[in-house]
C-alpha positions in Angstrom: -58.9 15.4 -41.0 -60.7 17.1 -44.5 -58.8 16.4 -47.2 -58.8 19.6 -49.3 -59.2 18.3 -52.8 -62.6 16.4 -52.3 -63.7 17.5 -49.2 -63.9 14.1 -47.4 -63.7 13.3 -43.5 -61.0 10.3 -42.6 -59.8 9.7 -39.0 -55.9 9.3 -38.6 -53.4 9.2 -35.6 -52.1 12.6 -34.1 -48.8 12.1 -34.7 -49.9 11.1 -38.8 -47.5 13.3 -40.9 -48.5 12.3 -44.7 -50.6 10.1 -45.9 -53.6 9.2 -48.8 -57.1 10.5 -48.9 -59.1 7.5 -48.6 -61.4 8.7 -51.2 -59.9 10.5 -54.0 -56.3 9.2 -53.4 -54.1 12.0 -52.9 -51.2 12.6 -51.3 -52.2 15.0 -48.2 -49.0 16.4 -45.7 -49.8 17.2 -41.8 -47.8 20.2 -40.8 -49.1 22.0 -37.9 -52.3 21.0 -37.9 -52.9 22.4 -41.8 -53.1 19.5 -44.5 -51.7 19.9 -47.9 -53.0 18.4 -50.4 -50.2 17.4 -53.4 -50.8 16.9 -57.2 -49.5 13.1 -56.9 -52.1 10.3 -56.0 -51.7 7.0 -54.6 -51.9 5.6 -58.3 -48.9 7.6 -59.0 -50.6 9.8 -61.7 -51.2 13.7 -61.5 -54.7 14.2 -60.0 -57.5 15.9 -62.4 -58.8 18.8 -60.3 -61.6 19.1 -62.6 -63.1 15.7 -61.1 -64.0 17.1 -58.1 -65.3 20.3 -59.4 -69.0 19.2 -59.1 -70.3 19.2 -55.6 -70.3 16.1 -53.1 -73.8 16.1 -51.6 -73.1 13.3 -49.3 -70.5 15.3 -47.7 -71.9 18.7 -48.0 -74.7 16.6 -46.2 -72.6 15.3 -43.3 -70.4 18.3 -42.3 -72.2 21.7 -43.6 -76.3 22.5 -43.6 -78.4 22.7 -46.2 -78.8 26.5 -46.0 -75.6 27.1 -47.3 -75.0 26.7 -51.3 -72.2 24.2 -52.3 -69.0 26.1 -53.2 -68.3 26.9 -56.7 -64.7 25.0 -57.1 -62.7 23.7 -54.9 -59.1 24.6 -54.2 -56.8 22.0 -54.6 -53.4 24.2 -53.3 -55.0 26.2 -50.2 -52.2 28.8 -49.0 -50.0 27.2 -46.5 -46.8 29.8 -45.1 -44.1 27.1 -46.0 -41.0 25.8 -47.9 -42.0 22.7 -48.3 -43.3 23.2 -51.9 -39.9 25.1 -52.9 -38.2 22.4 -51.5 -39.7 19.3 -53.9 -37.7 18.3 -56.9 -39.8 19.1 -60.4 -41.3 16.2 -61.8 -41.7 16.2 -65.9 -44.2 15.0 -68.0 -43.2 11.6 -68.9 -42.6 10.8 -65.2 -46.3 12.0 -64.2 -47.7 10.1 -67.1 -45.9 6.8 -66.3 -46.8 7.5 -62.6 -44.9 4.7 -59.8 -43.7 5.0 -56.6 -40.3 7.6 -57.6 -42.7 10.3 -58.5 -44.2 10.2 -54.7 -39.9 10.6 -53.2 -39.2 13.3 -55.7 -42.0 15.0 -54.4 -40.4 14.7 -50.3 -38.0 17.5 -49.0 -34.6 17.4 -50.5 -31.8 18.3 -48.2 -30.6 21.3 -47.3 -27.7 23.1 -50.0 -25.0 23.3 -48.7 -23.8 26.5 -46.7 -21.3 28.6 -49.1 -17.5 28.6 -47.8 -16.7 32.1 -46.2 -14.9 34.8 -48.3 -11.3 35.2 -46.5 -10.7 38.9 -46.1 -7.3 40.1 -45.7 -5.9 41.5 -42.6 -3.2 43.7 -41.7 -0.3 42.0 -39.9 -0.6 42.7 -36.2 3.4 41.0 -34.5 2.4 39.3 -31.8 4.4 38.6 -28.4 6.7 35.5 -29.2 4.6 32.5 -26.7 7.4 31.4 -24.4 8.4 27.8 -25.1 7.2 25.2 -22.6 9.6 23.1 -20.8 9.5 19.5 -21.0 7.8 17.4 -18.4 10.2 15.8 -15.6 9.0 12.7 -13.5 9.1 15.1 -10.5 7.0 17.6 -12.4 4.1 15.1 -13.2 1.1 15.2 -11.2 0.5 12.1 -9.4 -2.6 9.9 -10.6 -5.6 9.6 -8.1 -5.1 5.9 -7.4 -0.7 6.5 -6.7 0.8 7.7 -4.0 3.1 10.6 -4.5 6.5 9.9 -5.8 8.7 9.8 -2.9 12.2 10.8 -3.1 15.3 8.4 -3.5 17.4 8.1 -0.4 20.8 9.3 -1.0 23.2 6.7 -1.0 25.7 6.6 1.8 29.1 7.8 1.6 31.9 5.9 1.8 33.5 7.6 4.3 30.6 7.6 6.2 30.6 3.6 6.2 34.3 4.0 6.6 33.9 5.6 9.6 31.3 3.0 11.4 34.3 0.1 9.9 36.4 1.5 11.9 34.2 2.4 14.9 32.8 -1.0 14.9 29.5 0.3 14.4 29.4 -1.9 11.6 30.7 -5.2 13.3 29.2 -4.9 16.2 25.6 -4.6 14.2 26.2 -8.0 11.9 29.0 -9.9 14.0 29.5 -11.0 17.7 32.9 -12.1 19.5 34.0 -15.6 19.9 36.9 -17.6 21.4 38.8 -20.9 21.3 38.9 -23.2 24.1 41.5 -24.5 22.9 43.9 -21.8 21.5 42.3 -19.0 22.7 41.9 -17.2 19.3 39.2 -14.7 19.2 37.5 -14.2 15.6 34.0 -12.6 14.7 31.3 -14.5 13.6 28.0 -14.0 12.4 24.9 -13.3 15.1 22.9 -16.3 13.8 25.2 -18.8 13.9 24.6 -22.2 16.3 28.5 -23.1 15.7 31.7 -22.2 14.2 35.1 -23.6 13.7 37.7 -21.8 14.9 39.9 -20.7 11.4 43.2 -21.1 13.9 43.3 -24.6 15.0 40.3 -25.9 13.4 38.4 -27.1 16.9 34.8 -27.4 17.0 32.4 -24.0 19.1 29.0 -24.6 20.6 27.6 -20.7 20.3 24.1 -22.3 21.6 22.3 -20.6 24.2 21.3 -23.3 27.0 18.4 -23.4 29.4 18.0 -25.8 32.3 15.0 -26.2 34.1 15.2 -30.1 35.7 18.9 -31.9 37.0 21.1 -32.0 34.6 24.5 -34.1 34.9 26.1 -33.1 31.3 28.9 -30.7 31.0 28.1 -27.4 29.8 30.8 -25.9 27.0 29.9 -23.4 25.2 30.4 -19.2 24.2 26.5 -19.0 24.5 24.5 -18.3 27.8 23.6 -20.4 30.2 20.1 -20.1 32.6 19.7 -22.5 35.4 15.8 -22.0 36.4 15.0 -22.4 40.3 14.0 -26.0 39.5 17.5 -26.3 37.3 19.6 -28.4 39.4 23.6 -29.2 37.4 25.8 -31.4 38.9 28.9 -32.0 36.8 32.7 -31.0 36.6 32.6 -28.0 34.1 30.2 -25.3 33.3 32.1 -22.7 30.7 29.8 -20.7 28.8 29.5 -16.8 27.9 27.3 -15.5 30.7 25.4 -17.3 33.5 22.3 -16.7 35.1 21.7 -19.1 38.5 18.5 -18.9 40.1 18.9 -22.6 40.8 21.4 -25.0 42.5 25.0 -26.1 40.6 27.8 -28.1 41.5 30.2 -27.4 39.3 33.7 -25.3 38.8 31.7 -22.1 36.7 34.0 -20.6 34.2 32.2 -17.6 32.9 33.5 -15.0 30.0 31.1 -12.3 30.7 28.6 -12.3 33.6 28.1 -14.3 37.0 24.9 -13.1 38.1 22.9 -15.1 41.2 20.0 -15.0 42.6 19.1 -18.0 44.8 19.2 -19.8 48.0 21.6 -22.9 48.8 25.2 -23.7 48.5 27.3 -23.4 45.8 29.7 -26.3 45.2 33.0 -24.9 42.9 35.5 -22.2 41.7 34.0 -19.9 40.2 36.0 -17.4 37.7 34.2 -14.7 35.8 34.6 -11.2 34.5 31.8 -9.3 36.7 30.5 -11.4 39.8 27.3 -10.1 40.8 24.7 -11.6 43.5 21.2 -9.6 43.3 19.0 -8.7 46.1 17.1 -11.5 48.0 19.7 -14.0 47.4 21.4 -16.2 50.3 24.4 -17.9 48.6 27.3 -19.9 50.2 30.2 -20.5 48.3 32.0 -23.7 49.1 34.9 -22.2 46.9 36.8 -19.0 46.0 35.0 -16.4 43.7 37.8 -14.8 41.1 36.3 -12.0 38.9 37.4 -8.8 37.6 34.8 -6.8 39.4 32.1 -7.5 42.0 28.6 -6.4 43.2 26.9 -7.6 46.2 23.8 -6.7 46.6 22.5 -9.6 49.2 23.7 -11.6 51.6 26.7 -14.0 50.8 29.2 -16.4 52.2 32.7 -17.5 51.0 36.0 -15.7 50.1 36.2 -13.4 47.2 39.5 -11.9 44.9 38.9 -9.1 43.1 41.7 -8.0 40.4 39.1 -4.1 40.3 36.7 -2.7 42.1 34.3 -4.1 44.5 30.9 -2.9 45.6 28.8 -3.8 48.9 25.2 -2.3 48.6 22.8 -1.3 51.3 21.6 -4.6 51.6 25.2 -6.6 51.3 26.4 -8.3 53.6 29.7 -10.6 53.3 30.8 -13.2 55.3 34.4 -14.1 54.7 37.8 -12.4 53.7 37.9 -9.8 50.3 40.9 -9.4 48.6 40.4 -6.1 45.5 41.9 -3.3 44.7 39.0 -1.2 45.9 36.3 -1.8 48.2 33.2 0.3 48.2 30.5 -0.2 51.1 27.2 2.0 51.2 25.2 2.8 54.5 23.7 -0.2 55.5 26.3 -3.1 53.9 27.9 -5.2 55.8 31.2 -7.0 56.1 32.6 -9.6 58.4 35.5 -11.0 58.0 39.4 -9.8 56.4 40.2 -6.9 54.1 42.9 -6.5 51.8 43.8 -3.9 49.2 46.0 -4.6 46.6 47.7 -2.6 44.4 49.0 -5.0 41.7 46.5 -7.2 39.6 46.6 -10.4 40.9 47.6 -13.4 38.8 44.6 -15.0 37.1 44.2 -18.8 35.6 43.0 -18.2 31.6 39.8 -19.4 31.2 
């Protein structure tokens, strides 16, 4: 860059926005690519002009040819299209005299005035349309966040005549509670579907409600208002079996008192009285019972031996076949059943030990 008050060459950065002549020490601006030169110098103090009137030969040397004469006087404010100078604070005569570093700032851009406040003009009156007033927000109205599901709705309570209605059905019971019975006094009360044992609130005597398995020989009497499976292996030899309903796929010894079901499915002999509600012998069984069979219905669906009362209706399938005397109200044989031995129909229930 040429500094325009003494015509000296300096090399300074490209991005270089203001800085000193090296030479004559004034204050040059880079704007554009055109230097201004200032009336402040390094020193602080106003810059003569008049100094540098007289030609530099050792420039004029380095940067222009001899041919051409040495202007007359250089110009130490070229013409520069900007606002900068307009811009600078004024500096007085005592602060150029005392020079220092506060007469170089007053010289940099002072900030912008500030814009004047617009002149409010009046208007005429224009009645708008009254805005309608919102309503207020609702939980259901809310829009769900990204990360929640959507509100779901609240299930409506039940009614109680509703829940009357399965109290008196039994829905209700039936769901929660199960039947039991005293062996003793024969008082039936409801109890709760996972209980082991109760007590009956009558006489106070002790109930098994335990559901029993056997799967080896067992000698122990069996009393309780659970169920009872004897496995093919299950072998029970003892004096009672009473229990809720019994599934025999095994041999037993015993006098079977049943509540429910007396369902068998196996091959030996039976060895005692057995009473039940339903008596029911599947198909591929071949049982022989030593001892009557007493039960409020029956179903033979395989081949069986011994003498059966019936206090309903009996049923001999395709694949029945009975071997000894039947005593029901009804006897029903399909195509293919078979009966051997007496038949008698009853019209009035027959009398029936309690169980």
């Amino acid at each position: 860059m040429v500094c325009p008050s003494c015509g000296a060459v300096q090399y300074e950065p490209r991005l270089v926005v203001s800085t000193f002549c090296k030479k004559c020490g004034t204050h040059l601006s880079i704007s554009k690519k055109q230097v201004t030169a200032s009336s402040v110098s390094r020193a602080g103090g106003v810059v003569d002009n008049r100094a540098w009137d007289a030609p530099d030969t050792t420039h004029r040397q380095q940067t222009a040819p001899a041919s051409k004469p040495p202007p007359a006087k250089l110009q130490t404010k070229p013409i520069v299209e900007t606002t900068t100078e307009d811009l600078r604070a004024p500096v007085t005569q005592e602060e150029a005299e005392e020079g220092g570093f506060g007469v170089f700032l007053k010289q940099q851009v002072a900030p912008p005035a500030p814009k004047p406040a617009p002149i409010a003009v009046n208007k005429p009156e224009t009645r708008s349309a009254p805005e309608p007033e919102e309503e207020p927000l609702t939980v259901s109205m809310r829009r769900p966040q990204s990360n929640s599901p959507p509100p779901t709705p609240s299930p409506e309570p039940m009614s109680a005549s509703t829940l009357q209605k399965m109290k008196d059905q039994g829905m209700y019971r039936n769901a929660y509670f199960k039947d039991a019975e005293c062996f003793d006094c024969a008082h039936k009360f409801k109890v709760s579907r996972s209980s082991r044992s109760a007590n009956c609130p009558n006489c106070g005597a002790y109930i098994s409600l335990e559901d029993i398995e056997i799967n080896m020989a067992s000698t122990q009497s069996i009393k309780t208002r659970g169920d009872v499976l004897v496995r093919k292996r299950g072998h029970v030899s003892t004096d009672l079996i009473r229990c809720k309903d019994l599934r025999c796929q095994g041999i037993v010894e015993a006098n079977i008192h049943v509540s429910g079901d007396a369902i068998f499915r196996t091959t030996g002999t039976i060895i005692g009285e057995v009473r039940c509600r339903r008596f029911i012998v599947e198909k591929g069984a071949d049982v022989v019972f030593i001892n009557d069979i007493h039960a409020e219905e029956a179903d033979i669906q395989s081949k069986i031996t011994g003498t059966i009362y019936s206090s309903g209706s009996m049923l001999i399938g395709a694949n029945g076949a009975v071997f000894g005397d039947i005593t029901a109200r009804s006897v029903s044989i399909e195509p293919g059943g078979e009966l051997n031995g007496a038949m008698n129909i009853v019209r009035s229930q027959p009398p029936t030990r309690p169980l």
